[in-house]
SETORMAR-816863 format. One record per residue: z, y, x of N, C-alpha, C in turn; residue in three letters. Coordinates in steps of 0.2 Angstrom, whole numbers, plus 2048, in hexadecimal, padded with zeros to 3 digits. Each point is the difference from the previous one (the first is absolute). Layout:
residues N
ZYXZYXZYXALA...
This chain:
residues 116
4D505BC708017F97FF8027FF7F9UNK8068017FE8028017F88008077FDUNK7F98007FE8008067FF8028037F8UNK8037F97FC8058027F9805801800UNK8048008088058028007FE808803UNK8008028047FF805804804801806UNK7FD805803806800807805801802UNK8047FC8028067FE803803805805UNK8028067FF8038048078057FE800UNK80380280780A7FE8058028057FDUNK8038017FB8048057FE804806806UNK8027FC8088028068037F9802804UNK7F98007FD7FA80280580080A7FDUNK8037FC7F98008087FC805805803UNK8067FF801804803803802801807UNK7FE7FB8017FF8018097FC7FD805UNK7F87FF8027FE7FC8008007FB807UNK8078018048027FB8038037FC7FFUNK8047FF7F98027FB7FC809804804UNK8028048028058058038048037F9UNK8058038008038047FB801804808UNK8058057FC8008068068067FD805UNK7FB7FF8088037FC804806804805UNK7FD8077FF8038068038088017FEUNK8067FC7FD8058007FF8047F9802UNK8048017FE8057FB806804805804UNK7FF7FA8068068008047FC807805UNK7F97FF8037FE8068018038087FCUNK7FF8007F98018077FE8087FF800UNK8027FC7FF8077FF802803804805UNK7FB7FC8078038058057FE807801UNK7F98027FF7FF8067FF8068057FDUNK8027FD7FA8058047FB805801803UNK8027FC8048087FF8037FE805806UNK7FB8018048018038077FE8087FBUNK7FE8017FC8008087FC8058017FFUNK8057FD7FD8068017FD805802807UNK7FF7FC8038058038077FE806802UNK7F88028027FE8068028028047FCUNK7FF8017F98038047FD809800800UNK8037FB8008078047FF801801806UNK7FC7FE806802803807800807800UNK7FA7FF7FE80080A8008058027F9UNK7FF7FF7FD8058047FC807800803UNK8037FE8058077FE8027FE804804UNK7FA8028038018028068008077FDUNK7FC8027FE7FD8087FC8098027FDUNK8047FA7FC8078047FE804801806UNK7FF7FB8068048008057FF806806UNK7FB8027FE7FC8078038048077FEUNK7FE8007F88048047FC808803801UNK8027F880080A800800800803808UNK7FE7FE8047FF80180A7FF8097FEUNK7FC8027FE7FC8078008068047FDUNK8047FE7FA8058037FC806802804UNK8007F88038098008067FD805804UNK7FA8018027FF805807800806800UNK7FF8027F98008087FB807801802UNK8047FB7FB8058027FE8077FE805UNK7FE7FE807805800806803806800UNK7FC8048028058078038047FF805UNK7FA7FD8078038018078047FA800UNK8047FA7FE8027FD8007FD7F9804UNK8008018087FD7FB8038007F97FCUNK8047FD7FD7FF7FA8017FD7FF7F8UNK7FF8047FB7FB7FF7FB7FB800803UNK7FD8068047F98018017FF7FA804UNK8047FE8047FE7F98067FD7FC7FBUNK8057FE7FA7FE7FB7FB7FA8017FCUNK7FD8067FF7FB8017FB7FC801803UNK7FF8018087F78008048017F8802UNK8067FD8017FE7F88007FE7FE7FBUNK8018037F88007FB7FC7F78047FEUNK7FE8058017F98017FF7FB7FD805UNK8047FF8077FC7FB8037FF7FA801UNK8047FE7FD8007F97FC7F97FF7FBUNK8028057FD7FB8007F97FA7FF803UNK7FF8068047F88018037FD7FA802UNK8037FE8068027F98017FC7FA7FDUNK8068037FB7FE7F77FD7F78037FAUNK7FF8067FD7F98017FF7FA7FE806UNK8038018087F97FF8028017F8801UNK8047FE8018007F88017FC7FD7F9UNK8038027F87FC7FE7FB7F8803800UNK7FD8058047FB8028017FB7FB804UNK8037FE8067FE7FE8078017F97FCUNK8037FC7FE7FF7F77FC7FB8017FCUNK7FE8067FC7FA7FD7FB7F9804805UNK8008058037FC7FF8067FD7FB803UNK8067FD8047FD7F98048007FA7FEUNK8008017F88007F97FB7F8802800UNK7FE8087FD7F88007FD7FB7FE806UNK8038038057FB7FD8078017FA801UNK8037FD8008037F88027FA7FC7FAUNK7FF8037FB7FF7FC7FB7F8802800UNK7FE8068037FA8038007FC7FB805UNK8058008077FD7FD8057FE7F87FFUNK8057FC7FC7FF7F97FD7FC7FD7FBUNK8008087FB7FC7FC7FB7F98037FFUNK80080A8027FC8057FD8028027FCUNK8067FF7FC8038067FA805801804UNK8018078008098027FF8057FC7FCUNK7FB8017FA8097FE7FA7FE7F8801UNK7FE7FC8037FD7F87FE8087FE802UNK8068028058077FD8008038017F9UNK7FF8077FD8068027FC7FC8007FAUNK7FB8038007FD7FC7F77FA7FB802UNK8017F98017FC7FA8027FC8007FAUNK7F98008007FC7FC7F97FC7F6801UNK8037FD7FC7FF7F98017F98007FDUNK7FE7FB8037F78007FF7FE7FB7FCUNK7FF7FC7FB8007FA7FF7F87FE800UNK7FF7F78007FA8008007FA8007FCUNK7FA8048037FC8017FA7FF807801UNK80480380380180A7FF7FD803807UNK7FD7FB8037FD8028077F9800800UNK
């Protein structure tokens, strides 16, 4: 049409061409970050809690009421690993059955228009 001007691009067609910056942060990766942080210091609490249980049961020496305390507190640990195991389990199928991704609860990707 004006062709002494020349053409006129949307500056965000260059960089993203749904007119999107990266939608994939927020409150999504938010939560994603928050449920890794837990998992992980779960298990780290659980792994030193394992550790300290395993040491008091070495180092009882017959002494019932240590070892009482240190096969509870290693069953506890176990415990609480397969419950943190069995959550993200029946998250990945829950999430598989609803969406078809496993991870679409815990890493959700937002779609915006244009991108289908």
């Amino acid at each position: 049409m004006f062709s002494f001007i020349g053409p006129i691009n949307n500056p965000l067609d260059t960089v993203n061409p749904n007119g999107y910056g990266n939608v994939n942060t927020g409150l999504p990766q938010f939560i994603t970050n928050i449920v890794t942080v837990i998992f992980v210091g779960a298990g780290l609490y659980a792994f030193f809690n394992l550790m300290f249980a395993g040491f008091t049961y070495i180092t009882a020496y017959g002494d019932a009421k240590k070892l009482q305390a240190a096969v509870a507190s290693i069953n506890m640990s176990l415990l609480g690993l397969i419950i943190m195991v069995a959550a993200a389990a029946i998250t990945g199928i829950v999430s598989f059955i609803l969406f078809g991704s496993a991870t679409a609860i815990l890493s959700p990707e937002i779609i915006g228009p244009g991108s289908i």
